[in-house]
N, C-alpha and C positions, 0 to 999 in steps of 0.2 A: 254832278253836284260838287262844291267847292266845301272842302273839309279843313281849311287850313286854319283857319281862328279855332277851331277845337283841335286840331293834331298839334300844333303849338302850346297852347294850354296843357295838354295833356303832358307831352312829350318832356316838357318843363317839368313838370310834376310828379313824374318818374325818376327824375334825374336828381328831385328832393333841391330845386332850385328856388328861389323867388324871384320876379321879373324885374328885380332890380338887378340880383344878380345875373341872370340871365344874358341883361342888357350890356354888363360889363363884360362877360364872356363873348360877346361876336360885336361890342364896339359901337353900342346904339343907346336908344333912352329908355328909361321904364316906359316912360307913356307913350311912346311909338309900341311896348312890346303890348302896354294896354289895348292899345287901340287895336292892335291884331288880333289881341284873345275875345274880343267883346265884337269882334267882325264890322267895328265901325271906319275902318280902314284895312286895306290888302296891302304886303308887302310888295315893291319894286320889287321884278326879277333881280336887280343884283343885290335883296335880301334875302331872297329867293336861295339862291346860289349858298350866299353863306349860311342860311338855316339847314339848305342840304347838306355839305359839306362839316358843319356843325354835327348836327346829328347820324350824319352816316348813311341817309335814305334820298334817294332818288326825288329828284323834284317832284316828278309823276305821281307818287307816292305820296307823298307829301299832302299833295291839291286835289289827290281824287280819291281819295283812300283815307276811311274812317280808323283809323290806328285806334280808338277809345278803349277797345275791347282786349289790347294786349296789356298786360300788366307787368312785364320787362324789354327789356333792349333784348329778345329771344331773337334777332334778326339773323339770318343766314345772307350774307352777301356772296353774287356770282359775280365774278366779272365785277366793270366799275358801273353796269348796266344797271342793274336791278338788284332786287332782295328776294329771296325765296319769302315769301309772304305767310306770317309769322310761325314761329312754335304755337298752334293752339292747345287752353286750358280751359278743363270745367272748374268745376266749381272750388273743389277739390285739389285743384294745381297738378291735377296729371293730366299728361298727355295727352290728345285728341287725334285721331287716324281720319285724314281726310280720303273717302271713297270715290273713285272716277264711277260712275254711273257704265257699266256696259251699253246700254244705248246710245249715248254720249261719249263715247272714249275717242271716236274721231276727230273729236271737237276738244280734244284736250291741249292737241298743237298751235289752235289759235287762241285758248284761254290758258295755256300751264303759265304765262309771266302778268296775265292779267287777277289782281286781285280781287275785282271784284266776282270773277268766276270762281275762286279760289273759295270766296267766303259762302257761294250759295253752294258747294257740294257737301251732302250729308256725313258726319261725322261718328266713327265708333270709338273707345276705348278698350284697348288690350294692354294690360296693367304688366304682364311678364314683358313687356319691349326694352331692351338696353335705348338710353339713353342718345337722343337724336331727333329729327323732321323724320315720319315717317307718311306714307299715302298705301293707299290699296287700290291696285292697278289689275282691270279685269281681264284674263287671258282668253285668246283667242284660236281657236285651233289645234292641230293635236302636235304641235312641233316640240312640246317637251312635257311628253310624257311622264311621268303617271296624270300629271295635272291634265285635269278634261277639259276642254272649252267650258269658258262661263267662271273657271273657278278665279281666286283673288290670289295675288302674291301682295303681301304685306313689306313695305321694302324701306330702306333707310336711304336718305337722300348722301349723296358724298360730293363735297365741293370740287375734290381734286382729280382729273382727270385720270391722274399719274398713280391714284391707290389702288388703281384696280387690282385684284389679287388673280393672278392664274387659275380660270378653271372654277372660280364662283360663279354664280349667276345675278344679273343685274336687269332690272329694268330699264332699258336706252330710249331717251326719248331724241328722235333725229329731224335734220328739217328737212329732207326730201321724203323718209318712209316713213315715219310716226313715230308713235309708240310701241315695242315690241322689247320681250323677256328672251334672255340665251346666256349661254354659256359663254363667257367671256375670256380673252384672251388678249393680254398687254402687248400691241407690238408698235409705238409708238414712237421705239428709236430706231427700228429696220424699218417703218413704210409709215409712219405719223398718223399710225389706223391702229382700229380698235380688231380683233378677229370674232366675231360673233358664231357659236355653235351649235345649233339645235342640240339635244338628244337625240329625238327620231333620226337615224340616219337614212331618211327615205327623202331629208331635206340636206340641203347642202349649205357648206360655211359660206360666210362672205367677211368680205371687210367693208370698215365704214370708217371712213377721214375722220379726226376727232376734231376737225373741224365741224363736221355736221351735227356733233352731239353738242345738245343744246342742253340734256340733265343724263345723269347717271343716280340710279338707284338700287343698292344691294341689297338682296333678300333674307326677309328676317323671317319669315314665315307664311304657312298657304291656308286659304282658309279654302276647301273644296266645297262644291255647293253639287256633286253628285258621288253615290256611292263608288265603289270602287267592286269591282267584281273580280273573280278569281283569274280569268282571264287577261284583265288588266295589268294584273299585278307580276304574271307570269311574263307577258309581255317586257312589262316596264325592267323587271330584272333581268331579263333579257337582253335587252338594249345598253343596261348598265355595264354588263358584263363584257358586252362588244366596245362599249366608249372606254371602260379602264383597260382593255389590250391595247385599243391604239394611244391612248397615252404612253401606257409601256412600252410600247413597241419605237415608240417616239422619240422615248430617250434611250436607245438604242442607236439613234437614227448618227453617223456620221463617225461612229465607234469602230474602232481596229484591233481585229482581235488578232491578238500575237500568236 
């Protein structure tokens, strides 16, 4: 469906323009901007171009994508590709936590830059989140314990490759392996890679070219969806215990002692 005679309309009207002024801003007539909002005429791609360029959003975006529903410029730009597809708000003006469905999360590599997949997944709000795009991405498997298979990590989106912090955990979405949660580790001026770390060390690091990372997302919180038993937890500090030696042990590593 072709959304452009109302994302123009609108997009104008956030910006608190009239389509005269409008028309003066990209070099064109009120009644050409009429006839676009009233869909009795389409913009030539090379008004195309400068609505895009204007506004900051992706042609694609533009033509296929009902923007109606955003009430600011909340846009997240990656790249000169695309938009993280918007900050949602209830009613209320907070925040919106858009859910990958577990049965669904394979299907999140060929829908995470389409917005229309974007706008059909179910939404929570968790009002304590600092300020950011956040999604809740469903874990799989026991590679970072205590979290159980099945449970969410709630994560904040980061545009910058380069903020990764040492030793936090991030949600990476890559285009050969998917989606997957780990311990992260910046090494992107020694080998232009990311070091990704389980906890369980029954799993092993790897690295991934930051070329293949197509989003990064830091973790703000887990929501579990099984208890935790006594055994788990003994476990899990367990494992903790063995990851903070080899970090210490790490920075150790190439030190001469006198």
């Amino acid at each position: 469906m072709n959304y452009i005679a109302k994302n123009i309309r609108h997009l104008r009207s956030l910006k608190g323009l009239t389509q005269e002024q409008l028309a003066e801003e990209i070099q064109t007539t009120r009644s050409r901007i009429g006839s676009y909002e009233e869909g009795r005429s389409e913009p030539p791609i090379q008004l195309l171009v400068i609505f895009s360029e204007y506004f900051k959003l992706p042609i694609d975006i533009l033509v296929k994508s009902d923007l109606s529903y955003a009430d600011d410029f909340s846009f997240i730009e990656v790249g000169n590709q695309r938009v993280l597809f918007p900050i949602a708000v209830d009613e209320d003006n907070e925040n919106l936590i858009e859910v990958i469905p577990i049965k669904a999360s394979a299907g999140y590599l060929l829908g995470y830059d389409d917005p229309e997949y974007i706008q059909q997944l179910e939404k929570i709000k968790l009002p304590f989140l600092p300020t950011g795009k956040h999604r809740a991405f469903p874990i799989k498997g026991d590679s970072m314990l205590p979290l159980k298979d099945g449970s969410y990590v709630v994560a904040k989106f980061i545009d910058d490759i380069r903020e990764v912090r040492n030793g936090r955990t991030y949600v990476v979405v890559t285009a050969n392996d998917g989606m997957t949660y780990k311990r992260v580790y910046n090494q992107i001026e020694e080998r232009k890679a990311l070091l990704l770390s389980p906890d369980n060390k029954e799993y092993a690091s790897y690295h991934v070219p930051i070329s293949e990372v197509l989003e990064l997302w830091e973790f703000t919180c887990a929501i579990n969806t099984q208890e935790y038993d006594e055994r788990d937890l003994k476990i899990s500090s367990i494992l903790k215990m063995f990851n903070d030696l080899k970090v210490e042990l790490e920075a150790f590593t190439g030190k001469v002692i006198q």
